[in-house]
DSSP file (Angstrom, degrees, kcal/mol; ACC not computed):
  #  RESIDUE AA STRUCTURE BP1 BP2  ACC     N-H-->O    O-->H-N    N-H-->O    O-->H-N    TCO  KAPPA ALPHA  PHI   PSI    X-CA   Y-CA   Z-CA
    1    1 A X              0   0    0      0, 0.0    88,-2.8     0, 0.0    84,-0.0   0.000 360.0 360.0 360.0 134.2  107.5  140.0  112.2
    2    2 A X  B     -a   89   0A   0     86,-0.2    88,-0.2    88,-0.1     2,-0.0  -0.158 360.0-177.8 -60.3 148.1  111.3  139.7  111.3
    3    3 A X        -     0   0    0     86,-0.6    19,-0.2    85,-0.1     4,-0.0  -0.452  27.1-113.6-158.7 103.3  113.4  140.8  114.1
    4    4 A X        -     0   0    0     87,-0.2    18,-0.2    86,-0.2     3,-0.1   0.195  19.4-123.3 -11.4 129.8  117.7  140.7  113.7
    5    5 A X  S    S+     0   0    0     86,-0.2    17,-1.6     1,-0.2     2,-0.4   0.997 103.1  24.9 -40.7 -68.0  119.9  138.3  115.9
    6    6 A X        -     0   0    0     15,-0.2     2,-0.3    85,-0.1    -1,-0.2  -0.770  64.0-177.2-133.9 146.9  121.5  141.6  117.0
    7    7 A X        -     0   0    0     -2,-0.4     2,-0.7    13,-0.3    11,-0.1  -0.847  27.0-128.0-128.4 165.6  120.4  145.1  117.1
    8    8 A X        +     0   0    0     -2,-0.3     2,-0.2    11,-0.2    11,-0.2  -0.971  54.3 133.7-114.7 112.7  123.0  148.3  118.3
    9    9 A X  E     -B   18   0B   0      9,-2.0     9,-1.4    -2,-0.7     2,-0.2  -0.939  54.7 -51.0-151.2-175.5  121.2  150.1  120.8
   10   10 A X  E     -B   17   0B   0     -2,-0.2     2,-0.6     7,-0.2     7,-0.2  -0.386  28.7-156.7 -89.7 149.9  122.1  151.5  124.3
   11   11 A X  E  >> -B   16   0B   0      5,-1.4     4,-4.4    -2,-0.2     5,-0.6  -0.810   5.9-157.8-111.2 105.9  123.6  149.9  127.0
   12   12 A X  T  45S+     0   0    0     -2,-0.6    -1,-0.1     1,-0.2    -2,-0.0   0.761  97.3  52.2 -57.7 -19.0  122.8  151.8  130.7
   13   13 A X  T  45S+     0   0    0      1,-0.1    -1,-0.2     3,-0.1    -3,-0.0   0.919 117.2  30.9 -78.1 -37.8  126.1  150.0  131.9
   14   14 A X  T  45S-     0   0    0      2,-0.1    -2,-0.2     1,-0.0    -1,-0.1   0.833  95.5-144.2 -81.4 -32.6  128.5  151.1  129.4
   15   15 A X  T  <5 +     0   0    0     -4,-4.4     2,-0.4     1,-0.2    -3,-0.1   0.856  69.2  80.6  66.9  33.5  126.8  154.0  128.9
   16   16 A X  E   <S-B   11   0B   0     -5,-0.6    -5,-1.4    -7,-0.1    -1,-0.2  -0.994  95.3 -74.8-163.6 140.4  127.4  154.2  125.3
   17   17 A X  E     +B   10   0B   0     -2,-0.4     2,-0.2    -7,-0.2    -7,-0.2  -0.507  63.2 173.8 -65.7 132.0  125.5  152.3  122.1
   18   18 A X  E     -B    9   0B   0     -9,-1.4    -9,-2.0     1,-0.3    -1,-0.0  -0.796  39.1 -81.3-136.9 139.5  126.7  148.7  122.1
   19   19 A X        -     0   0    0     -2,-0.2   -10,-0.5   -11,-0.2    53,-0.4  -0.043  44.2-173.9  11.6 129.8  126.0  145.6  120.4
   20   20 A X        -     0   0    0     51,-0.2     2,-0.4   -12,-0.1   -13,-0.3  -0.850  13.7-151.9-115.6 161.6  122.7  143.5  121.8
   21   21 A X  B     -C   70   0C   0     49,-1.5    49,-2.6    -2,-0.2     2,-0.3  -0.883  25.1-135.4-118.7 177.0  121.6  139.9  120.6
   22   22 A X        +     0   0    0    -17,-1.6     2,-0.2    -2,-0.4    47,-0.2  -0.677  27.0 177.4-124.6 131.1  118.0  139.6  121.0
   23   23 A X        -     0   0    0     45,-0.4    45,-1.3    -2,-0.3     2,-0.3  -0.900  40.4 -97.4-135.0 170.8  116.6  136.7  122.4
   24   24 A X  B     -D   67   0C   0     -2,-0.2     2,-0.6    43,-0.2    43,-0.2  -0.857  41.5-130.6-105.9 146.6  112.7  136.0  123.1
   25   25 A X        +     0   0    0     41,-1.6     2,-0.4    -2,-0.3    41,-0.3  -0.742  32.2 175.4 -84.2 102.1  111.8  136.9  127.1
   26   26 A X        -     0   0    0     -2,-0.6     2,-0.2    39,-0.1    39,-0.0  -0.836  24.6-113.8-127.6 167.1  109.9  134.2  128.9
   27   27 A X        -     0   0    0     -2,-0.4     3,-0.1     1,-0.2    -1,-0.1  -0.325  24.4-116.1-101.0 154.7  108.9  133.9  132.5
   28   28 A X        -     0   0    0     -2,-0.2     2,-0.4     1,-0.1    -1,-0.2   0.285  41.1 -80.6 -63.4 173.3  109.9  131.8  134.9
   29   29 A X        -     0   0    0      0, 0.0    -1,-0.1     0, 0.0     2,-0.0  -0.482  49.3-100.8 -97.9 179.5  108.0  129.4  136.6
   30   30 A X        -     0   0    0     -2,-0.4     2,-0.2    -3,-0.1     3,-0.1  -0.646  32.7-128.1 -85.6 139.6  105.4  130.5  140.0
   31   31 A X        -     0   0    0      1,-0.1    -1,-0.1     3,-0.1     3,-0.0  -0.686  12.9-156.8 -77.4 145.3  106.7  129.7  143.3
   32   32 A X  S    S+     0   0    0     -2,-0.2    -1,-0.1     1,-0.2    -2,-0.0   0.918  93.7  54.5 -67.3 -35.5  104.3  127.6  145.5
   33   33 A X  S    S+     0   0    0      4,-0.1    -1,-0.2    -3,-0.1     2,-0.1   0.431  83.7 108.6 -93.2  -2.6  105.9  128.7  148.3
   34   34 A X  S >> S-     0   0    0      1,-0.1     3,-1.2     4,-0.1     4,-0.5  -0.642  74.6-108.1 -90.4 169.0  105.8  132.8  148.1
   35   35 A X  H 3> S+     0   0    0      1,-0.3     4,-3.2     2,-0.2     5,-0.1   0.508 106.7  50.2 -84.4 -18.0  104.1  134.7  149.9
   36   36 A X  H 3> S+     0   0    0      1,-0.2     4,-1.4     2,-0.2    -1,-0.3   0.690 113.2  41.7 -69.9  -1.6  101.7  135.9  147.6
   37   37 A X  H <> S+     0   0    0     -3,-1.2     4,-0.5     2,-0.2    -2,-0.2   0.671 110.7  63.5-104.7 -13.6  100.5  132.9  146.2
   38   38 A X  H  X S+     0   0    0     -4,-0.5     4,-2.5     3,-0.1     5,-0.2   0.983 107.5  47.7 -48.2 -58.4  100.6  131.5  150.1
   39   39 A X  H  X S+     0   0    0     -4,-3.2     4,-0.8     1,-0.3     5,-0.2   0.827 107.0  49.6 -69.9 -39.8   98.1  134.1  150.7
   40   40 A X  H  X S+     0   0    0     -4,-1.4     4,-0.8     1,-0.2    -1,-0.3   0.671 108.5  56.1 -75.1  -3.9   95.5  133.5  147.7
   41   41 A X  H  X S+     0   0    0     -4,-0.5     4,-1.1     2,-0.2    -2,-0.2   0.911 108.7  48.0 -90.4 -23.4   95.5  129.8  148.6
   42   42 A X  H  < S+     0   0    0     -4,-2.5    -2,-0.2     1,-0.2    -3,-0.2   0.629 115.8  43.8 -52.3 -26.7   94.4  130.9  152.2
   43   43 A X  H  < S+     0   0    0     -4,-0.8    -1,-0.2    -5,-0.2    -2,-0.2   0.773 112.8  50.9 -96.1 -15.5   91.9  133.1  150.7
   44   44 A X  H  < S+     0   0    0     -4,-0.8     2,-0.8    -5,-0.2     5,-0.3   0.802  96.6 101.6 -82.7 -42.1   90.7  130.2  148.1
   45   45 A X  S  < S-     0   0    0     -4,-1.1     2,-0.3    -5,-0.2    -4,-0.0  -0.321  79.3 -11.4 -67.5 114.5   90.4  128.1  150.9
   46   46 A X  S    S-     0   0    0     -2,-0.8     3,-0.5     2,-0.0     0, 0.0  -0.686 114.4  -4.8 111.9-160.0   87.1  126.9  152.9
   47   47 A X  S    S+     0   0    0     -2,-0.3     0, 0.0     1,-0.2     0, 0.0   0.086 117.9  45.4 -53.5 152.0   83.9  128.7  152.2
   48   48 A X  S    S-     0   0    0      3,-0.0    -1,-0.2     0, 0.0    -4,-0.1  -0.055  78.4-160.9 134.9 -77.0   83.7  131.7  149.9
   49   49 A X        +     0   0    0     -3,-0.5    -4,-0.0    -5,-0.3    -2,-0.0  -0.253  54.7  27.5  58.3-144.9   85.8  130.4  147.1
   50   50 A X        -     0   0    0      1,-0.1     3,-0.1    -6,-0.0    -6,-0.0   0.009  59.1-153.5 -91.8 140.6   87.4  132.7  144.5
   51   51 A X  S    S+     0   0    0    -11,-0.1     2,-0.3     2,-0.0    -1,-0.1   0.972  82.1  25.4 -77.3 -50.5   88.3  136.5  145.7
   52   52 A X  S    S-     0   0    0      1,-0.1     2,-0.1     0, 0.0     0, 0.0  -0.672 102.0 -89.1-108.5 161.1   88.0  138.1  142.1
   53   53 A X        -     0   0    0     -2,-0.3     2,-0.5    -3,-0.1    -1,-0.1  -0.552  39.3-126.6 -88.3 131.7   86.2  136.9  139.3
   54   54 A X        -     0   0    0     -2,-0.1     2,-0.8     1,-0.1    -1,-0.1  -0.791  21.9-130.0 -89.5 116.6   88.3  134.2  136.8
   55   55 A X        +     0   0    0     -2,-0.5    -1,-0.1     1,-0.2     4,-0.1  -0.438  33.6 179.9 -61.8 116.2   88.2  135.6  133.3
   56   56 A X        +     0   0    0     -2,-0.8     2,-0.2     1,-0.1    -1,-0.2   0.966  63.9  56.6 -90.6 -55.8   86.8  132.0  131.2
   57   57 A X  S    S-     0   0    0      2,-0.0    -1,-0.1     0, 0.0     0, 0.0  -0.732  97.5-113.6 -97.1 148.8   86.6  133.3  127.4
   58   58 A X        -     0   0    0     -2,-0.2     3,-0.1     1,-0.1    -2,-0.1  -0.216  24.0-164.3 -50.8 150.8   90.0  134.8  126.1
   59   59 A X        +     0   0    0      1,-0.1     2,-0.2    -4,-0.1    -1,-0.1   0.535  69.8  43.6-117.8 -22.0   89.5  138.4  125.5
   60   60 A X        -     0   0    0      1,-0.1    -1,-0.1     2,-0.1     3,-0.1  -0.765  59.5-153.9-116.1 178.3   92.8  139.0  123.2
   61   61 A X  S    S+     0   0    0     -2,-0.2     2,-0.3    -3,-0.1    -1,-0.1   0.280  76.1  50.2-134.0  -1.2   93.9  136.8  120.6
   62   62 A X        -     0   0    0      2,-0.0     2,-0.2     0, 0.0    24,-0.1  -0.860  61.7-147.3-124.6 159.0   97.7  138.0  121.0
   63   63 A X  B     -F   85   0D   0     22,-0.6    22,-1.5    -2,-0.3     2,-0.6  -0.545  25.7-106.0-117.2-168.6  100.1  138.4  123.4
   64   64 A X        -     0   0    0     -2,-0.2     2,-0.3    20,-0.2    20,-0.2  -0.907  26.2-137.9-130.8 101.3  102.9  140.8  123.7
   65   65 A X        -     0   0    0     -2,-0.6    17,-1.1    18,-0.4     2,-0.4  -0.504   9.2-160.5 -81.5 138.4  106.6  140.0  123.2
   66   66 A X  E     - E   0  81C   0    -41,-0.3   -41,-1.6    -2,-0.3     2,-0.3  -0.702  13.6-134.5-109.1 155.8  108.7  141.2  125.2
   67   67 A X  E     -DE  24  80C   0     13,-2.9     2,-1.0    -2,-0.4    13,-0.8  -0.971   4.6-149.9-105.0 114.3  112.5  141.3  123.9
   68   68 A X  E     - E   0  79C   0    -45,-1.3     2,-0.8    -2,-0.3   -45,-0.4  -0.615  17.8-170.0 -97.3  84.7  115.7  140.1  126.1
   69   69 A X  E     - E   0  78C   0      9,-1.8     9,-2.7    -2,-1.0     2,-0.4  -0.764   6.8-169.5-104.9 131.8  118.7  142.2  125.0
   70   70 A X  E     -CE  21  77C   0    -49,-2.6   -49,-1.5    -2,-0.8     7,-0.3  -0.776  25.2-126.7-108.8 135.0  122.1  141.0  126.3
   71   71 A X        -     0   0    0      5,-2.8   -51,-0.2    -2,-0.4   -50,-0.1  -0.602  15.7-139.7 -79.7 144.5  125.0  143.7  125.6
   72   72 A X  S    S+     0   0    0    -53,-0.4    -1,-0.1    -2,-0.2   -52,-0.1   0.763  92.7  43.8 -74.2 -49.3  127.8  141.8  123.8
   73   73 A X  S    S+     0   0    0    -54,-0.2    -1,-0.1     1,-0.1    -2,-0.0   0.797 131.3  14.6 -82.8 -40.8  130.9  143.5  125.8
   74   74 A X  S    S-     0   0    0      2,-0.1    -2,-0.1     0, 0.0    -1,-0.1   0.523  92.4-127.0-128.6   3.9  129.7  143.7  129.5
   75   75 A X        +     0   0    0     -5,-0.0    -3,-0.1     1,-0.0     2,-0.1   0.629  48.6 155.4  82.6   0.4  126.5  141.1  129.5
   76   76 A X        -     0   0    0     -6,-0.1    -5,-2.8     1,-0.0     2,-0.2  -0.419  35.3-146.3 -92.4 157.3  123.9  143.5  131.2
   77   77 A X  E     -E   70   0C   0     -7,-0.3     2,-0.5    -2,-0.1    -7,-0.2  -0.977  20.5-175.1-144.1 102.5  120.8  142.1  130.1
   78   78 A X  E     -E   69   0C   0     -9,-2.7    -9,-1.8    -2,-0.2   -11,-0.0  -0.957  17.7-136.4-111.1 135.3  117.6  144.4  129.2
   79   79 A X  E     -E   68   0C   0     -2,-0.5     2,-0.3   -11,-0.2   -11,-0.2  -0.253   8.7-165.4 -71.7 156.0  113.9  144.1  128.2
   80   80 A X  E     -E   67   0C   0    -13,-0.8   -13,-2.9     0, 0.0     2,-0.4  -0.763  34.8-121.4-144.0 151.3  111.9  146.3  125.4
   81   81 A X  E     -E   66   0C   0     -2,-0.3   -15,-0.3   -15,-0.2   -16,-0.1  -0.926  37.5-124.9 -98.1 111.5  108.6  145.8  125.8
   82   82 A X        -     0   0    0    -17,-1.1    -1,-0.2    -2,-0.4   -16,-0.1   0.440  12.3-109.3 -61.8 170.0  107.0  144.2  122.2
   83   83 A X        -     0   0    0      1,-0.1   -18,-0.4   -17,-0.0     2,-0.4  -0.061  44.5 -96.0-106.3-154.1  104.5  145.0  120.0
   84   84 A X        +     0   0    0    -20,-0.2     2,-0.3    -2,-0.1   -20,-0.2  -0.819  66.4 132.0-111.1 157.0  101.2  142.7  120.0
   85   85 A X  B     -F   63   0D   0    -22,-1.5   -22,-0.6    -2,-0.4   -20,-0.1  -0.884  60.5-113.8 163.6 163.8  101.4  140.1  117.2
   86   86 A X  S    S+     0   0    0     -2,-0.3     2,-0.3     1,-0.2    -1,-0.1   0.983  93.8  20.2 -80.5 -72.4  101.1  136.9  116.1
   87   87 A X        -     0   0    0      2,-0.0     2,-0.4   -85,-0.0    -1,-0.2  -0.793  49.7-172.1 -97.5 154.3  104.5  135.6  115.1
   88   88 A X        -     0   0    0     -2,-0.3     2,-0.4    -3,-0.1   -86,-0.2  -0.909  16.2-170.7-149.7 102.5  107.6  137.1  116.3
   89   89 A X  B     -a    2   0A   0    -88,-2.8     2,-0.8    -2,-0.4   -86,-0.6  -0.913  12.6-147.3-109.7 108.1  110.6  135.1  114.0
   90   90 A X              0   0    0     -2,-0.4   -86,-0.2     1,-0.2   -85,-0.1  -0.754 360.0 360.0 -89.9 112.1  114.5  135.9  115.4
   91   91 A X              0   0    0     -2,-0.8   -87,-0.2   -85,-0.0   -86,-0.2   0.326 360.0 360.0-126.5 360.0  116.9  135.9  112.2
């Protein structure tokens, strides 16, 4: 799927339809050190072993892009949540 450098949609700062360009959203990387992931390596640890069961075969075969639209005039920066699909091309 095709998706414009820049789409006009509305901007909750401006309060008025605005500009966007569209960029693709991706997440940051895992902290070691907060506190939830402190806490599942406390529970992972000693006897026991894993709290919930690790899904091992993939069950989808897509993911879901999420879209990072930055207003042109004031910079506020918002997600829309994507569709599932394979390729996701910004031109």
């Amino acid at each position: 799927m095709e998706v414009p450098k820049e789409i006009v949609t509305y901007c909750p700062r401006c309060k008025a339809h605005k500009p966007h360009s569209v960029s693709l959203y991706k997440e940051g990387k895992r902290r070691a050190l907060a506190k939830g992931e402190r806490h599942h390596e406390r529970e992972r640890k000693g006897y026991g072993g894993q709290k919930y069961p690790i899904l091992r075969r993939k069950a989808k075969t897509t993911k879901k892009q999420t879209l990072k639209l930055q207003c042109t005039v004031c910079g506020y920066i918002s997600h829309r949540k994507g569709i599932r699909l394979r390729k996701l091309t910004i031109s």
